[in-house]
C-alpha positions as protocol buffer text, in pm:
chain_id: "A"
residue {
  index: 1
  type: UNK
  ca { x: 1001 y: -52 z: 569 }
}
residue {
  index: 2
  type: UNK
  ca { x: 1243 y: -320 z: 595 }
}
residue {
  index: 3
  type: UNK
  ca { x: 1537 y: -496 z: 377 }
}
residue {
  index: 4
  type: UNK
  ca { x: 1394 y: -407 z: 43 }
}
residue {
  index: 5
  type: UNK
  ca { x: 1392 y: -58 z: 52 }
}
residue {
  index: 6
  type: UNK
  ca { x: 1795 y: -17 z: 120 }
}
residue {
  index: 7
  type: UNK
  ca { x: 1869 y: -329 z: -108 }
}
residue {
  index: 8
  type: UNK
  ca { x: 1817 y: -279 z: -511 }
}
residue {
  index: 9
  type: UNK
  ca { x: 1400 y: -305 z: -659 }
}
residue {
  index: 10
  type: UNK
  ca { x: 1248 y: -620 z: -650 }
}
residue {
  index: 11
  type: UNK
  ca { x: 1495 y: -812 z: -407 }
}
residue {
  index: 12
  type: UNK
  ca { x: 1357 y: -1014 z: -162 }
}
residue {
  index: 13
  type: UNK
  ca { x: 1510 y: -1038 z: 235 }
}
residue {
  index: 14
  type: UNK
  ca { x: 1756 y: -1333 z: 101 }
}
residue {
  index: 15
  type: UNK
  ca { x: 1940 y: -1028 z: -78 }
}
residue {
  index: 16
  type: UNK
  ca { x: 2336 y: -945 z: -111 }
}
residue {
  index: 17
  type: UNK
  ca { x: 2273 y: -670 z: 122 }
}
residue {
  index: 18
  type: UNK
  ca { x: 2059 y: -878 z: 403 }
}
residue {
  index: 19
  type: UNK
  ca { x: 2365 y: -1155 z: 360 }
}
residue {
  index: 20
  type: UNK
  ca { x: 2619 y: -850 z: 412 }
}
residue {
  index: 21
  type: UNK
  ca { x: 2472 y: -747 z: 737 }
}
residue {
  index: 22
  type: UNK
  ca { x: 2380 y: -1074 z: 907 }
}
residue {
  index: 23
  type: UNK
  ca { x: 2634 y: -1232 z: 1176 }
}
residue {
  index: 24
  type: UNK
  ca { x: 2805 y: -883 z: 1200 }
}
residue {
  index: 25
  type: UNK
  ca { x: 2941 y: -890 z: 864 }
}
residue {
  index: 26
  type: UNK
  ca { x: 2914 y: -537 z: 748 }
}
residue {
  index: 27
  type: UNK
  ca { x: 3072 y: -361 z: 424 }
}
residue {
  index: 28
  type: UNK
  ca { x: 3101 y: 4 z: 392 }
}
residue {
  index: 29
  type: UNK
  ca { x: 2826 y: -25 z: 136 }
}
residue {
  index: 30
  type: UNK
  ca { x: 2592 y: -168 z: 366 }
}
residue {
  index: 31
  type: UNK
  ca { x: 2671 y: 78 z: 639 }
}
residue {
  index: 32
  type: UNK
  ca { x: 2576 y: 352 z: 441 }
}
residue {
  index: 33
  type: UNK
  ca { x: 2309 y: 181 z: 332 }
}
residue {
  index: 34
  type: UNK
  ca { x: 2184 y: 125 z: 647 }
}
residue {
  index: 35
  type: UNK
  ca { x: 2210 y: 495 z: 730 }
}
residue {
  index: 36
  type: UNK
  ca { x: 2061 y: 591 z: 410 }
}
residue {
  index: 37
  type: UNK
  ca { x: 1756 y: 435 z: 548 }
}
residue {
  index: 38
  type: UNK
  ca { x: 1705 y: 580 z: 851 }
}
residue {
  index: 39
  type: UNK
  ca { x: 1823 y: 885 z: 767 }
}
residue {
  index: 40
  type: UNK
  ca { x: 1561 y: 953 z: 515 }
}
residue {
  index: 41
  type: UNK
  ca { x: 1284 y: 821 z: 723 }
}
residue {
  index: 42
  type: UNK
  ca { x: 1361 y: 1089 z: 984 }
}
residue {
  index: 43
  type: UNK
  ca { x: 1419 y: 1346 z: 763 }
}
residue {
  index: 44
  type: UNK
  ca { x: 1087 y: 1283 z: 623 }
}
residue {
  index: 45
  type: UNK
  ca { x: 900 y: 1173 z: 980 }
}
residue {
  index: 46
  type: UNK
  ca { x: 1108 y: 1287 z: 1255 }
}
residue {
  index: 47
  type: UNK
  ca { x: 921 y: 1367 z: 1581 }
}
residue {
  index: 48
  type: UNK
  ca { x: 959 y: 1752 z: 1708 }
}
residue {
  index: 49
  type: UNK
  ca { x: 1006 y: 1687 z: 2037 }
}
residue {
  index: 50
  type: UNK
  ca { x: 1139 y: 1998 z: 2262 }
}
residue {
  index: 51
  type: UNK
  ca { x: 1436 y: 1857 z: 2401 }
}
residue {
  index: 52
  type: UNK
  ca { x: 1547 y: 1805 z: 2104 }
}
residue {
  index: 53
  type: UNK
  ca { x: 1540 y: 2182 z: 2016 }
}
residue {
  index: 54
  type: UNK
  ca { x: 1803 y: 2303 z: 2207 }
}
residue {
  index: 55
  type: UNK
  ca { x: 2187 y: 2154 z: 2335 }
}
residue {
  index: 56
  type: UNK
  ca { x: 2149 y: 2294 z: 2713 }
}
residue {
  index: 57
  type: UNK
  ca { x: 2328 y: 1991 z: 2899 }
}
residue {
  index: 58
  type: UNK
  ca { x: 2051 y: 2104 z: 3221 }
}
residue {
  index: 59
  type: UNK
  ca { x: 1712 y: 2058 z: 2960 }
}
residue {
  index: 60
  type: UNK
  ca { x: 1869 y: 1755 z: 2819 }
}
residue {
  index: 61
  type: UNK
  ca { x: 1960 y: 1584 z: 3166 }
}
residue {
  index: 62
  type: UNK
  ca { x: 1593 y: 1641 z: 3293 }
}
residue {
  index: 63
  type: UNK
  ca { x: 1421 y: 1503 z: 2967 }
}
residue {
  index: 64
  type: UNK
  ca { x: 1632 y: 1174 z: 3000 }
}
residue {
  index: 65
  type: UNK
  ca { x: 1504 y: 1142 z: 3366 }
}
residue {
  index: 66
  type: UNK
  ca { x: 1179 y: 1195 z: 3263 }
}
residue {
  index: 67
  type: UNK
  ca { x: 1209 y: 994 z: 2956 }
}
residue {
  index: 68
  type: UNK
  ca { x: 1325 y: 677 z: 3237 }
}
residue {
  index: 69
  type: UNK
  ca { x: 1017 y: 438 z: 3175 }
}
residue {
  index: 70
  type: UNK
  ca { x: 786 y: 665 z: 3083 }
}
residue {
  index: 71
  type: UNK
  ca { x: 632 y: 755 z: 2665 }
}
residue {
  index: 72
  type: UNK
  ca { x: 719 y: 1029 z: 2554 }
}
residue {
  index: 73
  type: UNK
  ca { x: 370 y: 1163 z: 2526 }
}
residue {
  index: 74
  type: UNK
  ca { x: 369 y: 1169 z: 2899 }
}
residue {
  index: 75
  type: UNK
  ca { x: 629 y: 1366 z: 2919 }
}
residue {
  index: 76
  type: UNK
  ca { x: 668 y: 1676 z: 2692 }
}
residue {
  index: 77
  type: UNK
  ca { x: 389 y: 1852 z: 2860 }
}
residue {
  index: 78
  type: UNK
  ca { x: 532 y: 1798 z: 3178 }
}
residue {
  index: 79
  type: UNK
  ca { x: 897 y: 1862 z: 3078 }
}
residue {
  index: 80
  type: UNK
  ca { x: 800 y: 2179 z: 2938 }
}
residue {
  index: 81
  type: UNK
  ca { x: 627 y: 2311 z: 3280 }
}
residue {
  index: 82
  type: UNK
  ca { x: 919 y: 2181 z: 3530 }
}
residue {
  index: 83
  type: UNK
  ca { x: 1165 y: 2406 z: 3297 }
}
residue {
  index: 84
  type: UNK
  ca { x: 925 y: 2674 z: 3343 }
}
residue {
  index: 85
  type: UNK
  ca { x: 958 y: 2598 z: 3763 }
}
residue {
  index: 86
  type: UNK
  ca { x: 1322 y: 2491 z: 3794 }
}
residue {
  index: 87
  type: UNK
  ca { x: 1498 y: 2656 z: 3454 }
}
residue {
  index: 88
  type: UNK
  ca { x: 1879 y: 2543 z: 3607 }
}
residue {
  index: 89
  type: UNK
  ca { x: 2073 y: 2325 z: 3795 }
}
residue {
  index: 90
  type: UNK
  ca { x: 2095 y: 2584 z: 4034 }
}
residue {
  index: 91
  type: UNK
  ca { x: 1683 y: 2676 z: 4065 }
}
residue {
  index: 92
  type: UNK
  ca { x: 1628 y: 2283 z: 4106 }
}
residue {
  index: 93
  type: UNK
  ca { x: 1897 y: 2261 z: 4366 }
}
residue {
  index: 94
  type: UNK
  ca { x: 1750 y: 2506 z: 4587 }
}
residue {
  index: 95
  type: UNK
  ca { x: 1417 y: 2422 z: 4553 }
}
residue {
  index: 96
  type: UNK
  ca { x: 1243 y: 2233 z: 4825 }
}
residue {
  index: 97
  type: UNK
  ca { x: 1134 y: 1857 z: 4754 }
}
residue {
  index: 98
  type: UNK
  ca { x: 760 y: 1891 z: 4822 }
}
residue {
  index: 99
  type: UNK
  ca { x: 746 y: 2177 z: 4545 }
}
residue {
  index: 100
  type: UNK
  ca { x: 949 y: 1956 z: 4300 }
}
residue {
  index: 101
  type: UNK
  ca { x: 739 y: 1648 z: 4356 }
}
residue {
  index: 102
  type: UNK
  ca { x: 436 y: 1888 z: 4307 }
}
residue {
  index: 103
  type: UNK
  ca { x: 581 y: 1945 z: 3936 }
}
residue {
  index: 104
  type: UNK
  ca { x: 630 y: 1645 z: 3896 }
}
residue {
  index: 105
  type: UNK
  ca { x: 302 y: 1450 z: 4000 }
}
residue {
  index: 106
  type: UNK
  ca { x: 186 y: 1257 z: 3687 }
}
residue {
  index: 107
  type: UNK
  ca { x: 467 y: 1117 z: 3536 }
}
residue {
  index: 108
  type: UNK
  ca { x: 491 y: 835 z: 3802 }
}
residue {
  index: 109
  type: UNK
  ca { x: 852 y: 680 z: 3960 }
}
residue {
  index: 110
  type: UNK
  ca { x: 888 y: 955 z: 4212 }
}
residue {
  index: 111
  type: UNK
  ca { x: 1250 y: 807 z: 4308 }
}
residue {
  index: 112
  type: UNK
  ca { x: 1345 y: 1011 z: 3973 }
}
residue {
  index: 113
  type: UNK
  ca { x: 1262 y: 1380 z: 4090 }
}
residue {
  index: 114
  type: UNK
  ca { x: 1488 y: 1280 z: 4432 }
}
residue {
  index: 115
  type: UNK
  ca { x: 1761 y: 1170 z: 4227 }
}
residue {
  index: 116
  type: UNK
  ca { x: 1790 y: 1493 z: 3975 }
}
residue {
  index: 117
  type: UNK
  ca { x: 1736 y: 1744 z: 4292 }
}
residue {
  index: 118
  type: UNK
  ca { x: 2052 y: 1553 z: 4390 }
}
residue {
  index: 119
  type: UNK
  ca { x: 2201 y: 1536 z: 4104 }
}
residue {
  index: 120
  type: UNK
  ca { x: 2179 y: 1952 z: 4019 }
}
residue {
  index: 121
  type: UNK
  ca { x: 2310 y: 1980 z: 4386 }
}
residue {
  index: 122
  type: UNK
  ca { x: 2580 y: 1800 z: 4324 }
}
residue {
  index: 123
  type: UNK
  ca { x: 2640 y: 1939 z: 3995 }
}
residue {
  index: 124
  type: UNK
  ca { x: 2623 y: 2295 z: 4149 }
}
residue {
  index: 125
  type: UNK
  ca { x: 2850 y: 2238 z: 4465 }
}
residue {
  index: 126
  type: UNK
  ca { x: 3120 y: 1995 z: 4281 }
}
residue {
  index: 127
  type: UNK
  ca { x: 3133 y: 2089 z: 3895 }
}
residue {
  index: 128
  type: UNK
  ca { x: 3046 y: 2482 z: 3943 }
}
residue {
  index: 129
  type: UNK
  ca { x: 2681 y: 2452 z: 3782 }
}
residue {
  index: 130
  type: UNK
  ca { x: 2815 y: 2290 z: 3455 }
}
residue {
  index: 131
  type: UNK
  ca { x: 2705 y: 1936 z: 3351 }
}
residue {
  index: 132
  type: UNK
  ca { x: 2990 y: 1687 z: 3311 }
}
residue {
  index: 133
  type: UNK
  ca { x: 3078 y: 1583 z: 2993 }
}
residue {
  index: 134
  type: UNK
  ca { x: 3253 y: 1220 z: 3061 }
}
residue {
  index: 135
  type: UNK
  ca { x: 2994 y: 909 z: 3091 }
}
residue {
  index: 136
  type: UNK
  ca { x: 3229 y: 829 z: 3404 }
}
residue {
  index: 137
  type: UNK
  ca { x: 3186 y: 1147 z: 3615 }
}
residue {
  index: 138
  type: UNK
  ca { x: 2785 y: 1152 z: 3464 }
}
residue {
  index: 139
  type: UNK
  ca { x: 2775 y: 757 z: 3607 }
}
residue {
  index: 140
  type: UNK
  ca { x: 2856 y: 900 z: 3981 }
}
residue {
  index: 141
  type: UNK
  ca { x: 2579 y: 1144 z: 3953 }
}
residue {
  index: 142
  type: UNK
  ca { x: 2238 y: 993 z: 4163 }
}
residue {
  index: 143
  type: UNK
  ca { x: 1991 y: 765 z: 3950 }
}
residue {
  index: 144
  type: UNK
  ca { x: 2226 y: 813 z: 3614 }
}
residue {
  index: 145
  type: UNK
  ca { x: 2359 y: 445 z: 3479 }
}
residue {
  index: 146
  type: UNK
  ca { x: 2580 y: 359 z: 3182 }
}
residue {
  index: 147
  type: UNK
  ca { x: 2283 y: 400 z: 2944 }
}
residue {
  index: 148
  type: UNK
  ca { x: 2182 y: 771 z: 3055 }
}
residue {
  index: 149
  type: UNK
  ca { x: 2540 y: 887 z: 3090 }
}
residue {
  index: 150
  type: UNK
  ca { x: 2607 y: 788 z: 2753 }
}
residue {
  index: 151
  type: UNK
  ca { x: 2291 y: 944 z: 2571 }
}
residue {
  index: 152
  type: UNK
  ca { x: 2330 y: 1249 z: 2749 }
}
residue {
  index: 153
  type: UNK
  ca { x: 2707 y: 1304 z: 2680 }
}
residue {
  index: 154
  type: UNK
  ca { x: 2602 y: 1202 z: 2271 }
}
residue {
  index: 155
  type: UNK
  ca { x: 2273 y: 1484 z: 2331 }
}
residue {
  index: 156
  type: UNK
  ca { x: 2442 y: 1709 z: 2549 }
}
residue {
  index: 157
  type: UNK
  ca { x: 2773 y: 1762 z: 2376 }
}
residue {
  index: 158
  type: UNK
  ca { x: 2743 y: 1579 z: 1997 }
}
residue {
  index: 159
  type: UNK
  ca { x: 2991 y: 1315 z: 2153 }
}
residue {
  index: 160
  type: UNK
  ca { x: 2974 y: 966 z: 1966 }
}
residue {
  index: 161
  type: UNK
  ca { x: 2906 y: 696 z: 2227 }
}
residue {
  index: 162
  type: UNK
  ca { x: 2743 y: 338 z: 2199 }
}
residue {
  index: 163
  type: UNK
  ca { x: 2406 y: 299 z: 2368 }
}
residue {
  index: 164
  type: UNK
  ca { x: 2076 y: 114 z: 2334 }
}
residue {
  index: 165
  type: UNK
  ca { x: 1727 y: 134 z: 2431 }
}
residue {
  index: 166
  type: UNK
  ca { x: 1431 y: -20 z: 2329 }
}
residue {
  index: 167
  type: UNK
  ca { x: 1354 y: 184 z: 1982 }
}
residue {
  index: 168
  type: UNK
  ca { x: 1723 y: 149 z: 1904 }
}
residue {
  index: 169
  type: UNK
  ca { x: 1704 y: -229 z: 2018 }
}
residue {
  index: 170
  type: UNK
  ca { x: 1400 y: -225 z: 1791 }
}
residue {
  index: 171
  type: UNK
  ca { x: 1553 y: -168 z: 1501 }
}
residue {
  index: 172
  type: UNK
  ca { x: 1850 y: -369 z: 1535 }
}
residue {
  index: 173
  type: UNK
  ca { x: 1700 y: -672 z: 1620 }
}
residue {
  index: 174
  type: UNK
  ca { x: 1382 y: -573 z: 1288 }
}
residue {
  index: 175
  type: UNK
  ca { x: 1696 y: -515 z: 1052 }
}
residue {
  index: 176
  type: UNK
  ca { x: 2022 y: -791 z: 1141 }
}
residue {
  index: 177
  type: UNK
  ca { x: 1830 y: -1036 z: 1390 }
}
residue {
  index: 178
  type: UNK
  ca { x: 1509 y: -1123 z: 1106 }
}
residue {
  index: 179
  type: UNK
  ca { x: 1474 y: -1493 z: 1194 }
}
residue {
  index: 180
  type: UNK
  ca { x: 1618 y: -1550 z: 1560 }
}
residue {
  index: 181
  type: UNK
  ca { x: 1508 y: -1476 z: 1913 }
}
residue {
  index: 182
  type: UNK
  ca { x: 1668 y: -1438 z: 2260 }
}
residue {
  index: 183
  type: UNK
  ca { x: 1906 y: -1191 z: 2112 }
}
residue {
  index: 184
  type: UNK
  ca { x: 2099 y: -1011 z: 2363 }
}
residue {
  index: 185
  type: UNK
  ca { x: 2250 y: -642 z: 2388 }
}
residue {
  index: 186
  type: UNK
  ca { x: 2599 y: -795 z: 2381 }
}
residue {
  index: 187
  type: UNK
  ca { x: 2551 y: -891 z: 2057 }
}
residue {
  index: 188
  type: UNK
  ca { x: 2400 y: -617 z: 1953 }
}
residue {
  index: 189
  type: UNK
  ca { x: 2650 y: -324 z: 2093 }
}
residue {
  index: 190
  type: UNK
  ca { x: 2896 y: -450 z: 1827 }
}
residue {
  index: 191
  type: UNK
  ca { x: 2639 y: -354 z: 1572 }
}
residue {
  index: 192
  type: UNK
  ca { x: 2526 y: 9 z: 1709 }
}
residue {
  index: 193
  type: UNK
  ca { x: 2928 y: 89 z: 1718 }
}
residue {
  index: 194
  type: UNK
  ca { x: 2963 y: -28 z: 1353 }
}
residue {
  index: 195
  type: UNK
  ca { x: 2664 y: 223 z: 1182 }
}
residue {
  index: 196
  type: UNK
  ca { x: 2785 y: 484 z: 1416 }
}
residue {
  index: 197
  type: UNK
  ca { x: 2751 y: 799 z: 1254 }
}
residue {
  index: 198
  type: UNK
  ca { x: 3011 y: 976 z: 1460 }
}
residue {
  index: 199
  type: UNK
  ca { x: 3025 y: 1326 z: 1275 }
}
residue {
  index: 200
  type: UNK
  ca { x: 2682 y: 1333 z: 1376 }
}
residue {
  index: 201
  type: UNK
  ca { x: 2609 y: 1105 z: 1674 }
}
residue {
  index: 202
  type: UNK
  ca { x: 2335 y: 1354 z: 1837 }
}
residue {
  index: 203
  type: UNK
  ca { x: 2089 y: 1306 z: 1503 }
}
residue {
  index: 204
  type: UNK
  ca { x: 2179 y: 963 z: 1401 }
}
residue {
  index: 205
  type: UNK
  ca { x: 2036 y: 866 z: 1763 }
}
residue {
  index: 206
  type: UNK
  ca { x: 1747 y: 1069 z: 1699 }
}
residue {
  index: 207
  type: UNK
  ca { x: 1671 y: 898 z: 1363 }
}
residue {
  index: 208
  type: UNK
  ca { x: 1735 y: 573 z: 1503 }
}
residue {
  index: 209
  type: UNK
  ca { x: 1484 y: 603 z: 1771 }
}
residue {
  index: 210
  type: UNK
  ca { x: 1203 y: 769 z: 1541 }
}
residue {
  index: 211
  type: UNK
  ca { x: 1250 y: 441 z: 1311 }
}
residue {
  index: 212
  type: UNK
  ca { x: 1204 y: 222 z: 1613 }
}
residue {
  index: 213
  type: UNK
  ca { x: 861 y: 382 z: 1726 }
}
residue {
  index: 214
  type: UNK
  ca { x: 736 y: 323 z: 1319 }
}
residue {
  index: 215
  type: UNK
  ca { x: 855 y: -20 z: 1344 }
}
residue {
  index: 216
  type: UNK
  ca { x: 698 y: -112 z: 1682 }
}
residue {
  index: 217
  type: UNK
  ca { x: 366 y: 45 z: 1490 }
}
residue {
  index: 218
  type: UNK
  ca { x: 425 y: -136 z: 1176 }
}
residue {
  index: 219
  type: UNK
  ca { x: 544 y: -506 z: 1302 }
}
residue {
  index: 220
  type: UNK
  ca { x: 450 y: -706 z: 1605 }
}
residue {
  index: 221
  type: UNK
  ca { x: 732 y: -547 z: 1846 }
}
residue {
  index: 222
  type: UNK
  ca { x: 1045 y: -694 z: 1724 }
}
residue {
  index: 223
  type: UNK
  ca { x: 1202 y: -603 z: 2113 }
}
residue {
  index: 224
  type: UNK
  ca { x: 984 y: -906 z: 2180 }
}
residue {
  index: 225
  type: UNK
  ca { x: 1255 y: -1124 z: 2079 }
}
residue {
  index: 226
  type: UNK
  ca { x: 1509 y: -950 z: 2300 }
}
residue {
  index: 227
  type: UNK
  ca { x: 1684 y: -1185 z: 2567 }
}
residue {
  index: 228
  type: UNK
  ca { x: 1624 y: -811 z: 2783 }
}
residue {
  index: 229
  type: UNK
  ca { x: 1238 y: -816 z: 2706 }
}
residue {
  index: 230
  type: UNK
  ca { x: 998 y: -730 z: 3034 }
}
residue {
  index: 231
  type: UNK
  ca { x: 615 y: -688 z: 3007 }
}
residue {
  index: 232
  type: UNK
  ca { x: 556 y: -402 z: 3262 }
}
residue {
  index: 233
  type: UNK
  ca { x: 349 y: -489 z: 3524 }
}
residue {
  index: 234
  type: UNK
  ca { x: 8 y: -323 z: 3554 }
}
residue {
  index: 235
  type: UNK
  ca { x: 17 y: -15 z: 3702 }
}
residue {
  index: 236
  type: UNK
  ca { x: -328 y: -25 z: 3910 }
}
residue {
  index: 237
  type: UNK
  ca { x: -331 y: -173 z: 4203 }
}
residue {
  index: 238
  type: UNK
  ca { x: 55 y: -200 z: 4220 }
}
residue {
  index: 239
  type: UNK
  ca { x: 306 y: -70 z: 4469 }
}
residue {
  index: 240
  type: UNK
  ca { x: 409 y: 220 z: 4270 }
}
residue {
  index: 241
  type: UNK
  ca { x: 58 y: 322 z: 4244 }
}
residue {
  index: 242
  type: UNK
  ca { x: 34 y: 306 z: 4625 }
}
residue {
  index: 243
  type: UNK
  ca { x: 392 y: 517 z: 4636 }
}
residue {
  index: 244
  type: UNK
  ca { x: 244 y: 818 z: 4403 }
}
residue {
  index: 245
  type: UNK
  ca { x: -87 y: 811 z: 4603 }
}
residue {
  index: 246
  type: UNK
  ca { x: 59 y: 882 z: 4975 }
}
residue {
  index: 247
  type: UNK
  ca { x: 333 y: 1146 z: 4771 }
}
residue {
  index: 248
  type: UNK
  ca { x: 39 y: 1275 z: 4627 }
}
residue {
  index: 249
  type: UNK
  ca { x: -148 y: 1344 z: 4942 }
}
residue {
  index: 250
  type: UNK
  ca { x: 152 y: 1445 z: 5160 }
}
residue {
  index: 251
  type: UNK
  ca { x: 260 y: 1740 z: 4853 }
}
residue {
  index: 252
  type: UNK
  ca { x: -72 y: 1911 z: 4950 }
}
residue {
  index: 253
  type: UNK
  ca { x: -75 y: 1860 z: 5306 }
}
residue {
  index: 254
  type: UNK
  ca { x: 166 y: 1978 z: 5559 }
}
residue {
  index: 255
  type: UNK
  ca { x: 191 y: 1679 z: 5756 }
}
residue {
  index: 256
  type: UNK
  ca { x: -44 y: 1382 z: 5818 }
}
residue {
  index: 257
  type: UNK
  ca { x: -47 y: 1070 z: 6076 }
}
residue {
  index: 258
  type: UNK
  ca { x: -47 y: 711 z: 5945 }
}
residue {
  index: 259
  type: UNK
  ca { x: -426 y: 670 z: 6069 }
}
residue {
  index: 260
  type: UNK
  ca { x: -475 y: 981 z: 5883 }
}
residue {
  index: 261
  type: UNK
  ca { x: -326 y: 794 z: 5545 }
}
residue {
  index: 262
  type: UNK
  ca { x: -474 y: 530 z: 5567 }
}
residue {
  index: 263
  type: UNK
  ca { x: -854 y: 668 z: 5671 }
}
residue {
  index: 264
  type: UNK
  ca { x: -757 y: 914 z: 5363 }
}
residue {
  index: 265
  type: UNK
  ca { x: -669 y: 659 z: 5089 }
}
residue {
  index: 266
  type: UNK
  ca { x: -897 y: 387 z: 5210 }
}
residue {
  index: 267
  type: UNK
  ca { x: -634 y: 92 z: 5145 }
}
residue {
  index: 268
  type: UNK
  ca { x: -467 y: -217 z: 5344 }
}
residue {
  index: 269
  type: UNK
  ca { x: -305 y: -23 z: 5677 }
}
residue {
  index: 270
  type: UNK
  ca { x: -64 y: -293 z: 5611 }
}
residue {
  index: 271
  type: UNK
  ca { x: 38 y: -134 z: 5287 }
}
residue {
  index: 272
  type: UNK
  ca { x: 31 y: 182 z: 5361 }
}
residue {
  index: 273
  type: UNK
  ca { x: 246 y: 134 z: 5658 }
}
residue {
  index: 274
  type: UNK
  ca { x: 545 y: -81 z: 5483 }
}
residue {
  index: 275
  type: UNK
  ca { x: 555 y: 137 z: 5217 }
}
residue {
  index: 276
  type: UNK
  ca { x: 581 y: 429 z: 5437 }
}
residue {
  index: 277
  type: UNK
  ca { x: 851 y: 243 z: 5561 }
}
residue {
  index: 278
  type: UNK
  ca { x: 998 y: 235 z: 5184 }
}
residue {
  index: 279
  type: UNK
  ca { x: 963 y: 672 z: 5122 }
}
residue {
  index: 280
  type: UNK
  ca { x: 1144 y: 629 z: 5463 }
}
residue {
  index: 281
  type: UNK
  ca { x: 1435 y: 456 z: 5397 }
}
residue {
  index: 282
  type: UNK
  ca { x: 1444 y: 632 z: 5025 }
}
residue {
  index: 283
  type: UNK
  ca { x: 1406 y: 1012 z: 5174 }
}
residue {
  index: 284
  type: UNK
  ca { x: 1126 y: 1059 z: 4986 }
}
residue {
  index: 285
  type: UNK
  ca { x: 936 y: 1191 z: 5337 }
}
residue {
  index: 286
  type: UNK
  ca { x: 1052 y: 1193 z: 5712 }
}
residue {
  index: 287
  type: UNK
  ca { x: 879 y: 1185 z: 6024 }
}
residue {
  index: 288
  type: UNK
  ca { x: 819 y: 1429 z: 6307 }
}
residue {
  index: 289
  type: UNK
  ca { x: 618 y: 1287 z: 6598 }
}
residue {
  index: 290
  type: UNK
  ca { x: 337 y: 1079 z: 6513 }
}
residue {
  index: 291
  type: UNK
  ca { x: 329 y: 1253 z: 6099 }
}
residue {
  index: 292
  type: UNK
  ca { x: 492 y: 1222 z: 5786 }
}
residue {
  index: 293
  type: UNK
  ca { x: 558 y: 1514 z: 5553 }
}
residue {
  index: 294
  type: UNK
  ca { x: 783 y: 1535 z: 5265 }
}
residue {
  index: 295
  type: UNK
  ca { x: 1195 y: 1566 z: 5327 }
}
């Protein structure tokens, strides 16, 4: 899929329409065009994913934690089971950290299940259990940025509101960016704000995204080309691994000593013990004596 099938048969990528949409210089026609597009690719491919089933402002906010640097594949099972275990703000907010962590064991960056516990307490003691609706308030809310606020305020609520990520970057750069590189989000922000559909923000983002993951399948990533681009370092091996392992351990133990850790994961003592130092500082566990448990 690509410039041929909005412009008319037979044109090639030097078309009217590829001319009309190339250094931001959009028509109506080639708006709607544009949307045409993806519209009818979604309506004819469009993932089922479950968050997208329902409008509850709680469901939504956990699957866009969840959703933080981790596939999607990784996470429908396990957004499914934690709002089977915590099904509000107010079940998360009282539940205790080890048993949340225990939920969410698999889907990796820990620091995320701190930050929505906080966030649902906060959401329970300041805004009476109801998720704000204004990217500002969202943006004071623990481990929420200008990105999250504004797709949960556009799948939350059906608010129009500019955003990217990397399927959305995907197709942006595949569709108005065809022969450059080291394209940045500035210059591509204009762009997402001019297709807007705003009587129907909520799906338009959904059908933008769904085009992005066939592109990435179909073309050599075109997010390659970002300015943004970072190739994720390996997992294995890597500090985050190390992070997940001792949360791991200490989630089905009631407390256990550094020696204990360390004779129990069989790594560096070195490690173990500066990134102890790390759950430390983050809250993630505290000490009592000569142990570690979870906060």
């Amino acid at each position: 899929m690509g410039f041929e099938e909005i412009s008319q048969a037979g044109r090639t990528p030097s078309s009217d329409f590829e001319h009309s949409i190339q250094g931001n210089m959009l028509t109506t026609d080639a708006i709607h065009a544009f949307q045409k597009n993806i519209y009818a690719y979604y309506q004819e491919h469009g993932r089922k994913l479950p968050w997208r089933e329902t409008s509850n402002p709680y469901h939504i906010l956990v699957s866009e934690i969840m959703l933080q640097q981790t596939q999607v594949e990784r996470v429908t099972e396990k957004y499914k089971e934690f709002i089977k275990a915590f099904p509000d703000f107010h079940a998360l907010a009282q539940a205790p950290l080890q048993t949340i962590l225990k939920v969410w064991q698999g889907l990796g960056y820990n620091r995320r299940a701190i930050a929505l516990k906080k966030s649902a307490e906060m959401v329970v003691t300041t805004y009476n259990g109801a998720l704000p609706s204004s990217p500002d308030v969202l943006m004071t809310l623990p481990g929420i940025g200008r990105y999250t606020a504004s797709a949960l305020v556009t799948f939350a609520f059906n608010q129009p509101t500019v955003f990217i990520e990397t399927n959305i970057r995907t197709v942006f750069i595949h569709f108005f960016f065809q022969n450059r590189s080291d394209i940045k989000d500035s210059e591509i922000l204009p762009l997402v704000e001019k297709t807007l559909d705003t009587s129907n923000p909520r799906t338009w983002y959904y059908a933008l995204m769904d085009y992005g993951v066939m592109l990435k399948k179909q073309y050599q990533n075109p997010t390659r080309r970002s300015a943004h681009y970072h190739k994720q370092t390996p997992f294995k091996g890597s500090n985050r691994q190390l992070r997940g392992m001792i949360l791991k351990v200490l989630t089905r133990e009631t407390s256990m000593s550094e020696r204990e850790l360390v004779q129990t994961l069989k790594m560096d003592p070195e490690r173990i013990k500066s990134t102890l130092m790390q759950l430390l500082d983050e809250g993630f566990i505290k000490k009592s004596r000569n142990n570690y448990i979870i906060a």
